[in-house]
VOPAGU-2260 file (C-alpha; in pm, 1 decimal, decimal comma):
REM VOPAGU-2260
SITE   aa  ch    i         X         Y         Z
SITE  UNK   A    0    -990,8     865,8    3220,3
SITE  UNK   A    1    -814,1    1067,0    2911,7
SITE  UNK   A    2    -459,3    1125,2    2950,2
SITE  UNK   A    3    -443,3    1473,0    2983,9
SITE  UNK   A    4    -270,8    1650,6    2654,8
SITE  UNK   A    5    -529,2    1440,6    2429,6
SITE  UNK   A    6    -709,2    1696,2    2304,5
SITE  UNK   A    7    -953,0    1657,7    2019,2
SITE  UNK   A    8    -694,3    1617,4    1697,9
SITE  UNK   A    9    -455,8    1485,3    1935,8
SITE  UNK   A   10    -603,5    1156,7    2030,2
SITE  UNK   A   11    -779,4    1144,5    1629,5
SITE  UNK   A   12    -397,6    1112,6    1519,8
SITE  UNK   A   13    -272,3     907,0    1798,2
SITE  UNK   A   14    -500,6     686,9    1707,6
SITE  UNK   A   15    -403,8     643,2    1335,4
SITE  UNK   A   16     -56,9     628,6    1447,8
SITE  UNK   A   17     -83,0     330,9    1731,8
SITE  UNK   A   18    -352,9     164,5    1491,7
SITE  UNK   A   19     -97,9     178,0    1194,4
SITE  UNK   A   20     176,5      44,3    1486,6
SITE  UNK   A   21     -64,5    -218,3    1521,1
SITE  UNK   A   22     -93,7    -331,6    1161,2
SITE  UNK   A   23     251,2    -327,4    1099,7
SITE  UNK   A   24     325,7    -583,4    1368,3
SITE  UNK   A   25      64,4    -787,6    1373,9
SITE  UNK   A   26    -160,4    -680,2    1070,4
SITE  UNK   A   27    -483,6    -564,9    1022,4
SITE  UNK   A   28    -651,6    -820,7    1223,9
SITE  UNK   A   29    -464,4    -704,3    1526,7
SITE  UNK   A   30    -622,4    -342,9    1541,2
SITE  UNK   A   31    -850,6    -346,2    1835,8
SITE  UNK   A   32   -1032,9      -7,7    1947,1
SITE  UNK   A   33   -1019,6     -96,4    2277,0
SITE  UNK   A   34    -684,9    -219,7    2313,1
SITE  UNK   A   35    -563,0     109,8    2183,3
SITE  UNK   A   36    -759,5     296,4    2365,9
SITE  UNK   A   37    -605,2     169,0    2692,9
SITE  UNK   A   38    -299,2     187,9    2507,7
SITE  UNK   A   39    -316,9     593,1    2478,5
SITE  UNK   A   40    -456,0     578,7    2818,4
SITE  UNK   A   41    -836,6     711,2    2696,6
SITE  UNK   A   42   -1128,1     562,2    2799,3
SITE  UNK   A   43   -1293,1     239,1    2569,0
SITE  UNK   A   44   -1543,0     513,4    2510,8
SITE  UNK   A   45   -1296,6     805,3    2340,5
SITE  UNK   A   46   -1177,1     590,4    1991,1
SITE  UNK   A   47   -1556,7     628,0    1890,8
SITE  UNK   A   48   -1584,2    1021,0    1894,9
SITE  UNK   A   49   -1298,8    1032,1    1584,5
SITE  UNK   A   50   -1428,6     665,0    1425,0
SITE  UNK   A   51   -1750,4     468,9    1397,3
SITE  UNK   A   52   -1585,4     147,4    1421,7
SITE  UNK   A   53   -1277,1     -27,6    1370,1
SITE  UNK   A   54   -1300,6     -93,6    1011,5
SITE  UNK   A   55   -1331,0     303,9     992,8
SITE  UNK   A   56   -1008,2     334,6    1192,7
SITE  UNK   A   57    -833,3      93,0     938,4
SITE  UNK   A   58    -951,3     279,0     634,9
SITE  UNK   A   59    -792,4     615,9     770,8
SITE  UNK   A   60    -454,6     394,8     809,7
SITE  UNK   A   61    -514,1     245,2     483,1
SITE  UNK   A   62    -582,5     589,3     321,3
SITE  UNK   A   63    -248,5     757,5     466,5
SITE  UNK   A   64     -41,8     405,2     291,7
SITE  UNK   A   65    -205,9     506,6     -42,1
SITE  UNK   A   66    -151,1     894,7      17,9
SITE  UNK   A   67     221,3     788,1      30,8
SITE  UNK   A   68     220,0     543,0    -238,4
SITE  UNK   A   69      74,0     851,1    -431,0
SITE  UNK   A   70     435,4    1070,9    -381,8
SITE  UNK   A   71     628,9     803,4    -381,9
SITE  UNK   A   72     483,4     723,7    -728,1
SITE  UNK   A   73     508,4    1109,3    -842,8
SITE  UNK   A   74     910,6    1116,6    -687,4
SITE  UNK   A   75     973,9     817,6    -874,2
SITE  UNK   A   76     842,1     973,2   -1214,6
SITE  UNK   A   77     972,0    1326,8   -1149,1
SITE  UNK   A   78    1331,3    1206,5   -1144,7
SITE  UNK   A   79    1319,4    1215,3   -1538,3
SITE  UNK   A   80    1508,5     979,0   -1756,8
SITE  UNK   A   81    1433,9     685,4   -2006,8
SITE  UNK   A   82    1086,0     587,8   -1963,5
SITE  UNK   A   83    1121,2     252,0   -1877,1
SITE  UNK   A   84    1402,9     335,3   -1625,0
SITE  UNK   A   85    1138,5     598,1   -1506,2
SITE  UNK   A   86     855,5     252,4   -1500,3
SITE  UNK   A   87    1122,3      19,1   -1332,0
SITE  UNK   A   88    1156,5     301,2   -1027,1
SITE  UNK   A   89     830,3     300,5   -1004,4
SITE  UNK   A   90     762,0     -89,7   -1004,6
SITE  UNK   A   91    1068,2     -96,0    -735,0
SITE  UNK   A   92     822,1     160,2    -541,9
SITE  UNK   A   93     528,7     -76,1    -498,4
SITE  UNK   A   94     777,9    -331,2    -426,6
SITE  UNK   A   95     925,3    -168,5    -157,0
SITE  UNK   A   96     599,0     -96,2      26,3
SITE  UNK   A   97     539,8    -436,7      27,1
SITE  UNK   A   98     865,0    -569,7     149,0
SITE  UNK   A   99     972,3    -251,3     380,9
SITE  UNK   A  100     564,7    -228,1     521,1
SITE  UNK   A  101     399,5    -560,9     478,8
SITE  UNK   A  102     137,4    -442,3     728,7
SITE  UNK   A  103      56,2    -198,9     552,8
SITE  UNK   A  104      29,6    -365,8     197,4
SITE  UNK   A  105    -175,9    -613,3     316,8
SITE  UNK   A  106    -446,9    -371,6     458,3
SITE  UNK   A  107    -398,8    -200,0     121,1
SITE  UNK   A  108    -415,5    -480,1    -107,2
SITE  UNK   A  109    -485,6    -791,8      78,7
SITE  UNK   A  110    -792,0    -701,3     325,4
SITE  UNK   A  111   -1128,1    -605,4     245,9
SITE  UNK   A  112   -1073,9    -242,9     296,8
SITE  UNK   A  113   -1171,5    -123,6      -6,3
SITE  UNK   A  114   -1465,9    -351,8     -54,5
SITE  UNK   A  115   -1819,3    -269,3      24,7
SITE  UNK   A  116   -1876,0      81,7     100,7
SITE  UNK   A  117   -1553,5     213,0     154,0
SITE  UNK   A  118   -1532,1     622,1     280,2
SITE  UNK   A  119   -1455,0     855,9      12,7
SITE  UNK   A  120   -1134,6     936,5     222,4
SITE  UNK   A  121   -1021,2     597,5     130,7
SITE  UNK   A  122   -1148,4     561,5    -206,7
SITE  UNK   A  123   -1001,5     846,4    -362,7
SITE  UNK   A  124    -620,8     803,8    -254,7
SITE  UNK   A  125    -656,6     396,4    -371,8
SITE  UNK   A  126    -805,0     549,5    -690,4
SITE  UNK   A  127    -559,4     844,3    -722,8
SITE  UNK   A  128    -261,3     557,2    -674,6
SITE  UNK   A  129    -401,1     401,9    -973,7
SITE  UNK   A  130    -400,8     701,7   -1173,5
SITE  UNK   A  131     -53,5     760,9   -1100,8
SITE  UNK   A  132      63,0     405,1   -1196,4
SITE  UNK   A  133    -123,6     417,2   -1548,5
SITE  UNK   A  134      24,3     780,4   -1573,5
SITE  UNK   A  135     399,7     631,2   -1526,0
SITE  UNK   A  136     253,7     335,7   -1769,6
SITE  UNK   A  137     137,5     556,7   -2061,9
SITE  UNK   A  138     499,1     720,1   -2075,5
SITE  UNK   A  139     669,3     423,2   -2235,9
SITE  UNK   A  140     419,7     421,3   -2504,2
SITE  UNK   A  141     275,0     801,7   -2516,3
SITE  UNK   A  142      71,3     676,9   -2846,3
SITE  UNK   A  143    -126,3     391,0   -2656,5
SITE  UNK   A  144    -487,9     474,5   -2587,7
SITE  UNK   A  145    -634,0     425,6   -2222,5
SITE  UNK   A  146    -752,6      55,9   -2342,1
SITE  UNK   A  147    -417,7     -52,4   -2423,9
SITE  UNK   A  148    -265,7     174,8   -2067,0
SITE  UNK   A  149    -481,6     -33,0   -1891,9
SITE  UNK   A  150    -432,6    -358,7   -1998,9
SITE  UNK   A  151     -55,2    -303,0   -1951,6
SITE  UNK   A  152     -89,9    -176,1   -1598,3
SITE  UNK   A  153    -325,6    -419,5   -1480,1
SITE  UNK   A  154     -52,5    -745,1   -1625,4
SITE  UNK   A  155     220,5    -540,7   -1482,6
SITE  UNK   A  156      66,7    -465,9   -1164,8
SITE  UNK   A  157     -35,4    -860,9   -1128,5
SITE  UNK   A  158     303,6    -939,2   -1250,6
SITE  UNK   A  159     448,7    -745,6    -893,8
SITE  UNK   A  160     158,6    -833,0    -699,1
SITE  UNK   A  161     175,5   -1210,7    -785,8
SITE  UNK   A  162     561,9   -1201,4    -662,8
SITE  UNK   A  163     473,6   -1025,6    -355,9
SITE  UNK   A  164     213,3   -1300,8    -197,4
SITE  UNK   A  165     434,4   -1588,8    -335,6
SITE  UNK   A  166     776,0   -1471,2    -184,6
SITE  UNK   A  167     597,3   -1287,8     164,8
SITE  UNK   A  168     380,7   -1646,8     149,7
SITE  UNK   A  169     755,2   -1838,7     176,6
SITE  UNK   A  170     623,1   -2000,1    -193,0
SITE  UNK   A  171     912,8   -2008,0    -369,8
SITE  UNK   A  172    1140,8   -2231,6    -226,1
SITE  UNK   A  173    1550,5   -2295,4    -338,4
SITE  UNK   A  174    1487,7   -2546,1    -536,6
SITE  UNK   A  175    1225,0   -2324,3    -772,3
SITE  UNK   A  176    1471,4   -2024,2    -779,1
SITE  UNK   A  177    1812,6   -2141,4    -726,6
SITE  UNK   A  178    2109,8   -2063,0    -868,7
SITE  UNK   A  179    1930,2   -1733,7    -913,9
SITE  UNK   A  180    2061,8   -1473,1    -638,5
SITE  UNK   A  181    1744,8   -1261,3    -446,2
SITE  UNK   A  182    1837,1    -984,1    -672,7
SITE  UNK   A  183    1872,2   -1238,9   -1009,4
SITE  UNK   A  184    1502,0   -1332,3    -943,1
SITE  UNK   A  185    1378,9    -937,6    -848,9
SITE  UNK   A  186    1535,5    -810,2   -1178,4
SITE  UNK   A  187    1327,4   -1108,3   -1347,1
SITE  UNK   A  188     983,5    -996,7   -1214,5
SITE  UNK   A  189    1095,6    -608,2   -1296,1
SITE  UNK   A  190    1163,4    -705,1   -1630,8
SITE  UNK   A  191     818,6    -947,6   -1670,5
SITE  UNK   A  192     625,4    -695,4   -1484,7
SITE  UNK   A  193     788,1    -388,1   -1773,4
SITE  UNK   A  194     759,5    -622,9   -2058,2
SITE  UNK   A  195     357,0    -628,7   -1973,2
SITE  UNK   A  196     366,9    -286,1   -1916,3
């Protein structure tokens, strides 16, 4: 039985919100349609009125992470300065979705969300983050042509990425990194990750 006050939008959004609950604590493997359906007190039946299937459910969560990566990206650049000051806040941006929401950046950029057929409600935030980082990218160098933006956001972008699994994958033990401090070894990959840039 639905718990009353679900109404139509309501239960779409409560949804989104338990499911992105769900990959925060457990990931993306832990969303279960049924298991949040009992959760919001709806029937195993009600999830599929808003979603086909689960992996539709994930790509609405996934969609929302990249929506915010998107403003986070466009604060980040809108708060002026020297251009590579402007691409370190942005770098420190991706970084802190990873570290602050590691659900989240794994369904983002660890899962198969975005392979296949992915909606267009999906496709086009992901794609719109990317615009935004080569945007931030071409301002260090407003002469280089998209081949050259490109290259340098794609080593840069590897650069953070390749941190993130090592250090969330417990890969880089003391003796690889030590005496370096935490903050030493994040300035490191912020200044790798800008030099590729």
């Amino acid at each position: 039985m639905s718990r009353p006050g679900y109404h139509h939008g309501d239960l779409r959004e409560g949804l989104v919100r338990a499911a992105r609950a769900a990959v925060e604590a457990g990931g993306p493997e832990a969303v279960s349609l049924r298991e949040l359906a009992q959760s919001l007190g709806v029937s195993t039946a009600a999830p599929y009125r808003h979603f086909r299937d689960r992996r539709a459910l994930l790509a609405a969560v996934a969609a929302e992470g990249f929506s915010e990566l998107v403003a986070a990206y466009k604060r980040a650049r809108a708060q002026g300065g020297v251009p590579m000051v402007v691409m370190r806040n942005t770098a420190r941006v991706y970084l802190a979705l990873a570290f602050a929401q590691p659900g989240m950046f794994r369904l983002m950029f660890d899962s198969d969300i975005l392979s296949g057929e992915p909606p267009p409600s999906l496709t086009d935030p992901a794609m719109e983050a990317w615009v935004e980082f080569c945007r931030t990218v071409s301002i260090v160098d407003p002469t280089a042509d998209e081949r050259t933006v490109k290259r340098r956001a794609v080593t840069g972008w590897s650069t953070l990425h390749g941190y993130v699994t090592l250090a969330q994958a417990g890969r880089l033990a003391g003796f690889m990194t030590e005496p370096l401090t935490e903050a030493d070894l994040l300035e490191a990959i912020l200044d790798k990750a800008l030099t590729e840039a």
